[in-house]
C-alpha positions in Angstrom: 32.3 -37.7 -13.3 30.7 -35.0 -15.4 33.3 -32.4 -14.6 35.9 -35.0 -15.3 34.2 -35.6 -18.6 34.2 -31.6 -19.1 37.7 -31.2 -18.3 39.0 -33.8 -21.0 36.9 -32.4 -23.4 38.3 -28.9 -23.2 41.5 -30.9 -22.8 41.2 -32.4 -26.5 39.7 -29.0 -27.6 42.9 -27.5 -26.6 45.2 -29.8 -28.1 43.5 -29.5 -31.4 44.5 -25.9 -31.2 41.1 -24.5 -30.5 41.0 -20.6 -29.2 40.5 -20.3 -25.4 37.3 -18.6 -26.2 35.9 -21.0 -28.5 36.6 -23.7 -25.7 35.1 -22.0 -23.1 31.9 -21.4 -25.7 31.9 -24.9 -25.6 32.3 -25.4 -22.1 29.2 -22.8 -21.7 27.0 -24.9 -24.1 28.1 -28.1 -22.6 26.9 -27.2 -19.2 22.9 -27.3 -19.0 23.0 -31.7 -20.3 24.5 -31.7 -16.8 20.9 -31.8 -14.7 19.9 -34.5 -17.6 22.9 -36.5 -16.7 23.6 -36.3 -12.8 19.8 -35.8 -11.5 18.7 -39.4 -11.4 21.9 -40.0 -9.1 21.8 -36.5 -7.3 18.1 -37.0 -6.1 18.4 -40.5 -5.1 21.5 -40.0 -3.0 19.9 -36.7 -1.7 17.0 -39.1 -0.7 19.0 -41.8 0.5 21.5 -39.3 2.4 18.5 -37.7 4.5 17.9 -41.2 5.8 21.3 -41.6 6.5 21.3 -39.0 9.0 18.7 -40.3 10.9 20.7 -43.1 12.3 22.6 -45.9 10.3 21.7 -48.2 13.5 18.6 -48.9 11.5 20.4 -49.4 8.3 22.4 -52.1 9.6 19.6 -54.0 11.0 18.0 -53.9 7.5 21.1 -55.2 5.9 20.5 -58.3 8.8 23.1 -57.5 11.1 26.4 -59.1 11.2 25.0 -62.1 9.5 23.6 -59.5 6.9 26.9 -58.1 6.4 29.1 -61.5 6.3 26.5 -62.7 3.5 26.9 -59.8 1.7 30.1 -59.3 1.3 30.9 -63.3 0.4 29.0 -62.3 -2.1 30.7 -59.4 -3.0 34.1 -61.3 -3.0 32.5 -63.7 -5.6 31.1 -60.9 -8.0 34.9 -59.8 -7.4 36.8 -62.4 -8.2 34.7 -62.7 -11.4 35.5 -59.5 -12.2 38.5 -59.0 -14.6 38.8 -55.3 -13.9 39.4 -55.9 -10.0 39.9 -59.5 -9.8 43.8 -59.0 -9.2 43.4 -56.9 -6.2 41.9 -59.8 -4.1 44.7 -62.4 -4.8 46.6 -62.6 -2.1 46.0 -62.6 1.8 41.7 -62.8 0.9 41.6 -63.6 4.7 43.2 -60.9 5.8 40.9 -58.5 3.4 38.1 -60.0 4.1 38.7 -59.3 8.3 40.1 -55.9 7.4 36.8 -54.6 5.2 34.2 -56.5 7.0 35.3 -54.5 10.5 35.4 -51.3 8.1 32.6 -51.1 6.3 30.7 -52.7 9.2 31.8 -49.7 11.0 30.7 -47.4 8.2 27.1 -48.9 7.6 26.5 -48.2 11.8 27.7 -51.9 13.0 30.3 -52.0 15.7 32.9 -50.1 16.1 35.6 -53.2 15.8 38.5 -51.4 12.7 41.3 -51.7 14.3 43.5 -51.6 11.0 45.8 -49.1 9.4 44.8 -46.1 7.8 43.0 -46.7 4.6 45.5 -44.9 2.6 48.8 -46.8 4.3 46.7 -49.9 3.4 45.9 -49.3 -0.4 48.7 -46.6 -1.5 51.4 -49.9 -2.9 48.0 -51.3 -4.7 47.5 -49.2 -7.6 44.0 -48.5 -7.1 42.1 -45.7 -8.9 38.9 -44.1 -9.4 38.4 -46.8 -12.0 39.0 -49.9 -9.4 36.5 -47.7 -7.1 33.9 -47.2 -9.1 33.8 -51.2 -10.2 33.9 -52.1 -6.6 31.3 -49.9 -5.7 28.9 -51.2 -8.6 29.8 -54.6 -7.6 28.6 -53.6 -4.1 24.8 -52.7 -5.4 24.9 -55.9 -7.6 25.7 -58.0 -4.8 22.8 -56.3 -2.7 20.2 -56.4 -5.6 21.1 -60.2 -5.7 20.4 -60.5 -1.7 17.1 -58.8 -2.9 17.6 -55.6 -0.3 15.4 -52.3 -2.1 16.5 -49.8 -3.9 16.6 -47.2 -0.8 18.6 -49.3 1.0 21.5 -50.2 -1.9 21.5 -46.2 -2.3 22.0 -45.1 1.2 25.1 -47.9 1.6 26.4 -46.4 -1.3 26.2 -43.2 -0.2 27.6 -44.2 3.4 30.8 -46.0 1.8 31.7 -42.9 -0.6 33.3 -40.6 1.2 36.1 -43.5 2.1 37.2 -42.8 -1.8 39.6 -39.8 -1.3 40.9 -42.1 2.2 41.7 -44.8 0.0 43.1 -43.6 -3.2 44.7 -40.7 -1.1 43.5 -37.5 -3.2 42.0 -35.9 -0.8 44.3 -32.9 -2.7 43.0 -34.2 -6.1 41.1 -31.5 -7.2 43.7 -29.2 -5.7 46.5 -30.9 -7.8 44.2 -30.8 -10.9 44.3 -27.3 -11.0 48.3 -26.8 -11.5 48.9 -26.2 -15.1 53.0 -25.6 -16.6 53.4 -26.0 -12.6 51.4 -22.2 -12.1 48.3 -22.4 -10.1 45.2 -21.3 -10.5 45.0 -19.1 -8.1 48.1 -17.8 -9.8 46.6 -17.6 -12.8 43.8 -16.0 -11.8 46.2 -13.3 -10.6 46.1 -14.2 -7.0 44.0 -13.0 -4.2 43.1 -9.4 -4.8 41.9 -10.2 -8.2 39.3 -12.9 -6.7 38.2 -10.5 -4.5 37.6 -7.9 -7.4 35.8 -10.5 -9.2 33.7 -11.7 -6.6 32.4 -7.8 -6.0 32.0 -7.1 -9.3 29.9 -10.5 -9.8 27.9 -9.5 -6.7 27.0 -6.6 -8.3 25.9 -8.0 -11.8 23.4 -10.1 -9.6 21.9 -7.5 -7.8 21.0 -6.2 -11.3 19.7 -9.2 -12.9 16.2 -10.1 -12.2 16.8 -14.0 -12.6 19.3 -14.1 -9.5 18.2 -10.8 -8.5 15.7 -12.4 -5.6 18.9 -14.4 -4.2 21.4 -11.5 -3.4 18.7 -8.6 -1.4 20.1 -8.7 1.6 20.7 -6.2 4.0 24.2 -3.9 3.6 26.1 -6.2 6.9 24.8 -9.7 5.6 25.9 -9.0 1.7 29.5 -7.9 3.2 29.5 -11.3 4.8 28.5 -13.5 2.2 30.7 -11.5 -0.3 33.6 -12.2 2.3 32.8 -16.0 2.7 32.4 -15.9 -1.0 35.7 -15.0 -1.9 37.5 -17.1 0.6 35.4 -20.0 -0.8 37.0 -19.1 -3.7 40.3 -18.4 -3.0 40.4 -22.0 -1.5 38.9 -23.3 -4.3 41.4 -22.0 -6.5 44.6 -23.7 -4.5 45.2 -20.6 -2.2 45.0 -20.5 1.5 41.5 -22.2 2.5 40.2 -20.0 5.2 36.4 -21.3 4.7 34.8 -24.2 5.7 32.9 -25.7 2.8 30.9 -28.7 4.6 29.0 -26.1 5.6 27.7 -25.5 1.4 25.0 -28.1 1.5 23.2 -26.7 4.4 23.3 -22.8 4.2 21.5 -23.6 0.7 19.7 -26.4 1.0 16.2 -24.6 1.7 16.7 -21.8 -0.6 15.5 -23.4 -4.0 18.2 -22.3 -5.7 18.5 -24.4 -9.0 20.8 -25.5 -12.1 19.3 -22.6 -14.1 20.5 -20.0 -11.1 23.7 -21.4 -10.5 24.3 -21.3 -14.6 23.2 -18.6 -14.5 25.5 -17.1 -12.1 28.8 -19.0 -13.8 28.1 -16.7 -16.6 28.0 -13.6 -14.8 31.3 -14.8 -13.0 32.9 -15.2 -16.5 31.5 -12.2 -17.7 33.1 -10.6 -14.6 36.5 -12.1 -14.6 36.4 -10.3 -18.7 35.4 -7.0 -16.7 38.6 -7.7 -14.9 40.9 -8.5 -17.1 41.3 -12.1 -15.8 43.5 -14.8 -17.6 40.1 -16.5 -20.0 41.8 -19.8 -19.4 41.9 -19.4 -15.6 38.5 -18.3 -15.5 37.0 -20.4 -17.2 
């Protein structure tokens, strides 16, 4: 949401015929209200994540089971059909909804394994449905569960176990990839392609091995810097809407005990900037 926010804010910036460089000032500026904004959410999913991955048999039972679950999402329906900003989406065939996302999310939240339906996307894809419709559904979800009385940890780690469904459902699991085609050029076009990721990322590598606040995070021995300079760049390249050669579910867990903050990884967007300049990179595309 907050890079969605950042985006149409360069957007409008850019409309109003504001120099690339000014925008990207702004962009800069903009960026450290992001640990204000997102923590709160960030830790408690982290929290309620980790318990996730201990088994969501358990967090089924504390929702009470099947019975839980039916009396949970009647309510759901009824905070939905209340709801002007959804309430046309559960017009028609409720019965058949109601079979389809109680087998589902039962699924999801570690009940049995009983979806039998179409993909989620075949389902949804003639309905309209956007980020919008997801977001009120899935506050509607937590309001229903605060009026059952479950806690806090619990509403949290149902949230975070129904989620990932979002991309399924409104079928953008491309989204971001799509996002970054401007005039119908890529990014990784603009960027100017492959080799010039590459320089970037080896230039940036070396403006952090020479600055003492991300210093500490880069000494590593010739072979593993090669490696993580390699994996870097095909991060990248992916990223950017070229070939994706790295596997990025991997992100959260090579860096999870490493206590790298928002003040290391701003500080190492600047040096990227600063190195894509060095380059000669596109300022729009880097930035």
């Amino acid at each position: 949401h907050f890079d969605c926010l950042m985006e149409i804010i360069s957007e409008v910036l850019r409309e109003a015929g504001r120099d690339e460089g000014i925008i990207a000032e702004v962009m800069i500026n903009l960026q450290p209200a992001r640990a204000d904004v997102t923590t709160g959410f960030t830790v408690r999913m982290e929290v309620a994540r980790k318990n996730v991955e201990k088994g969501k048999d358990v967090m089924f039972q504390r929702l009470g089971g099947s019975k839980g679950l039916d009396d949970l999402l009647e309510q759901l329906y009824k905070i939905g059909w209340a709801d002007k900003r959804i309430a046309h989406l559960l017009m028609k065939d409720i019965e058949v909804i109601k079979r389809g996302q109680g087998a589902y999310i039962g699924e999801l939240l570690g009940g049995p394994k009983s979806y039998k339906g179409r993909e989620l996307i075949e389902t949804h894809q003639s309905l309209g449905i956007n980020d919008y419709h997801f977001d009120c559904f899935m506050s509607n979800i937590a309001r229903a569960m605060m009026g059952a009385g479950h806690p806090e940890s619990l509403i949290n780690e149902v949230l975070v176990s129904i989620e990932p469904s979002r991309a399924s459902i409104l079928g953008n699991h491309k989204r971001q990839k799509q996002g970054l085609v401007r005039d119908g050029v890529s990014l990784i076009e603009r960027f100017g392609g492959d080799p010039n990721v590459e320089a970037a990322v080896e230039n940036l590598f070396d403006r952090c091995l020479e600055d003492p606040r991300v210093q500490f995070h880069f000494e590593r021995a010739k072979n593993k810097q090669r490696q993580i300079r390699r994996q870097f760049s095909n991060y990248l390249i992916g990223c950017f809407g070229g070939m994706e050669t790295y596997d990025s579910t991997g992100l959260r867990k090579a860096h999870y005990n490493i206590n790298i903050t928002d003040y290391h990884f701003d500080v190492l967007t600047t040096l990227f900037l600063e190195a894509c300049e060095y380059i000669r990179v596109d300022q729009a595309a880097a930035q």
